[in-house]
N, C-alpha and C positions, 0 to 999 in steps of 0.2 A: 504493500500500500504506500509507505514511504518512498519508493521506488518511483510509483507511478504520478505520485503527488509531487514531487519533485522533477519530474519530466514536464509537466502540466504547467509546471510555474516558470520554467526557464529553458520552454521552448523557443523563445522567440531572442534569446541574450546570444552572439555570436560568442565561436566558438574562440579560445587561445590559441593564438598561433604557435608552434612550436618552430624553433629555429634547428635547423639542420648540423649539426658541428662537422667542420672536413677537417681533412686533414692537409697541411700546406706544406707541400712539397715544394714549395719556393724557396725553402731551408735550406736545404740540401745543394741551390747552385750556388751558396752565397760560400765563400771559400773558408772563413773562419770559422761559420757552423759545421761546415761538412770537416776540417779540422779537430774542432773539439768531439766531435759525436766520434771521430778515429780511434783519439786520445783515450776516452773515456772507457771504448770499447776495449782496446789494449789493456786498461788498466783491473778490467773485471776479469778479462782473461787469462791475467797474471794470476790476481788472485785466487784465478777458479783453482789453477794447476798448482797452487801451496793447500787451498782450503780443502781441496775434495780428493787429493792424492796421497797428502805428505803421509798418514799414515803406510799406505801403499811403500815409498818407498823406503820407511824406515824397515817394513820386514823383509822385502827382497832384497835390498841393497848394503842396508847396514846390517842385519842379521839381529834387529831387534825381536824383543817378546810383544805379544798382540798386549800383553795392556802399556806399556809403553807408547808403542806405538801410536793408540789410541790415545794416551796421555800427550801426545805430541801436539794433537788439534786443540785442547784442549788450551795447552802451553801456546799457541802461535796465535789464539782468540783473544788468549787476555793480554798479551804483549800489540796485539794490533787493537786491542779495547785500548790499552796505556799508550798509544803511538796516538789515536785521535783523541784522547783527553788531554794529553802535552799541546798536542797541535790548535784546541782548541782554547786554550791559554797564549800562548805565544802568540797569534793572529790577531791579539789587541796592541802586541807591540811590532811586529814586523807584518811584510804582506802574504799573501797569500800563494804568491809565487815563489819569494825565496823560499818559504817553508815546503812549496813542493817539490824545488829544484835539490833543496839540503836532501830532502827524501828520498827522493829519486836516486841521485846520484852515491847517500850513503847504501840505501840498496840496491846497489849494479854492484860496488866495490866489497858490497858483505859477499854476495852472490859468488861472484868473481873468486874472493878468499874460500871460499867454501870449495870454492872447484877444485882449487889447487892443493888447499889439505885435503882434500878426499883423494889427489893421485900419489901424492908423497909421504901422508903418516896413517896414522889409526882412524879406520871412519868414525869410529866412536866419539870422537871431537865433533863430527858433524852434527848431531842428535841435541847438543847443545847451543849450535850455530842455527840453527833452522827456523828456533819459535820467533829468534829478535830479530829475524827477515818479515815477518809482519809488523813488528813494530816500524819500519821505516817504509813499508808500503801501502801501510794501510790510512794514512794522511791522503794521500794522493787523489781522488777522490774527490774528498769533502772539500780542497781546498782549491782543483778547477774547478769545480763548481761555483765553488763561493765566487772566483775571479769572474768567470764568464758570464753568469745569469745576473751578478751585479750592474755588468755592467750593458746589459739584453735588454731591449725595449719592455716595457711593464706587459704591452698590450696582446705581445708574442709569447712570453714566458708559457703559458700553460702549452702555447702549442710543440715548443723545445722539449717542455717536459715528455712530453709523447713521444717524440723522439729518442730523448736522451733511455728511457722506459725502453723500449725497442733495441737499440744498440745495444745496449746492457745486456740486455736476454742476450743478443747476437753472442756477443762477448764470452759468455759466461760458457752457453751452448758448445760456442768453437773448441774454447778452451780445456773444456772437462773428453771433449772426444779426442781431442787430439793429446791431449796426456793418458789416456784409456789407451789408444795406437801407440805409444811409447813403450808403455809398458806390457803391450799384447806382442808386440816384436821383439820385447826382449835388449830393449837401449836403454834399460835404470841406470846406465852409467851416463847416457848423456840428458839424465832430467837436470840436470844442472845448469848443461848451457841449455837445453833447451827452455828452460825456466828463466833463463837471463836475454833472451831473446824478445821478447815482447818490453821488457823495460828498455833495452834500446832502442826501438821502437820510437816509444814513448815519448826518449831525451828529444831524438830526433826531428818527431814530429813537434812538442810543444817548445822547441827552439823554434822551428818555422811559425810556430801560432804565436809565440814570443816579438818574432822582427814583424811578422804582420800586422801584429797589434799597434808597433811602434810605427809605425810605418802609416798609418791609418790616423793616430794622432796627430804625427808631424803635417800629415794633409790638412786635418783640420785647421791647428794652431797657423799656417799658412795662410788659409781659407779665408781665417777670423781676423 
């Protein structure tokens, strides 16, 4: 009865229009978006192949015990939990770039050292090396972000995010199969460089989104 008593009364009121949401692929020609969304991709990638492997390789390659091993993700969460609580401290005093650059670059050089003790002494130095490789990666992240949606038109932002959402899966996706084919063929010797492979990647790429940036400025300040 309410049903129809309320049909009766507001039959004649137009209906709301619903707005259609698309999706803007105009992002994607603009060269500093399609940069960052690389970036970002690279950086989840990285992550996948520590987060969803490392115990993996601590049984095949170090000859750990399954609860260690297990203990390993456990140890690389809360050391990349303490890498963005420091980093969310310090980005009241420096920017957001240097703290991803210090990141970045301190882990390539952990990475790097880990390679070379794992070919010259005891792996078992590795097991301790492993978890404070997310502490220096796990910044990276939250801190292009912060740089580039800061400084992103207000009125684009949610559609970036759909994006940035997208790439991420991409990222994460690539990542976790292509460390799964590492270790189905039988290369645990080379998760190391193949693990340091995507962070240079990364320097790579966010040098070039680095001069871009600057580059894009000096237009301006010219312009003005």
């Amino acid at each position: 009865i309410q049903i129809i008593r309320h049909h009766h009364t507001h039959k004649n009121t137009e209906p709301i229009p619903v707005k259609k949401s698309k999706i803007d692929f105009t992002i994607l020609l603009n060269k500093s978006s399609l940069l960052f969304l690389a970036i970002i991709s690279l950086i989840i990638f990285a992550e996948q192949i520590f987060n969803s492997w490392l115990p993996t390789f601590y049984k095949k390659s170090l000859n750990s015990s399954s609860f260690f091993a297990l203990q390993s993700s456990a140890l690389l969460a809360f050391f990349s939990f303490l890498g963005r609580i420091i980093a969310s401290k310090l980005i009241h005093r420096f920017s957001p770039m240097k703290i991803f650059y210090t990141s970045l670059i301190s882990g390539i050089i952990l990475i790097s050292s880990a390679f070379f003790i794992g070919q010259e002494s005891d792996l078992k130095i590795l097991m301790f090396i492993f978890p404070l490789i997310g502490f220096f990666i796990a910044p990276l992240y939250p801190m292009l972000n912060s740089k580039f949606l800061g400084n992103y038109p207000e009125k684009k932002i949610s559609r970036m995010v759909s994006f940035i959402i997208l790439f991420t899966s991409l990222g994460g996706s690539i990542g976790s199969i292509s460390t799964a084919y590492i270790f189905q063929k039988n290369l645990a010797n080379y998760y190391l460089l193949f693990a340091s492979i995507p962070l240079i990647l990364i320097l790579i790429l966010s040098s070039l989104f680095s001069i871009k940036e600057r580059m894009s400025i000096n237009k301006n300040d010219h312009e003005t």
